[in-house]
C-alpha angles and dihedrals in degrees: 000000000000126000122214128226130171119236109245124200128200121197109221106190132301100002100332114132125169112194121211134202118195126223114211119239095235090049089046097049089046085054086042086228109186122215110264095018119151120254124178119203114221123188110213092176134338083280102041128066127172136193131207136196116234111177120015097113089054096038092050090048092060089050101055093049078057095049099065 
């Protein structure tokens, strides 16, 4: 099943644009994505792009030792 987002744009300033893609909060919450986890964008060709996570398990460690 895919989930479909629109690309925004904010313009910062002369010439300075930051692009931003939306995760979904269903898809979020079925990949268990935690606020302020690490993704890394990886082009694979000028129609594919990839993430990885880079640091939920670390990131959910930390929190746990917080928790108790």
């Amino acid at each position: 099943m895919g989930y479909l987002t629109k690309v925004q744009a904010v313009e910062r300033g002369k010439g300075h644009r930051s692009f931003y893609l939306i995760c979904p909060a269903a898809l979020a919450q079925a990949l268990e994505m935690e606020k302020g986890e690490t993704i890394e964008w990886v082009v694979e060709d000028k129609w594919t792009l990839k993430i990885r996570r880079g640091e939920a398990k670390a990131a959910q460690a930390h929190r746990r030792r917080h928790e108790r």
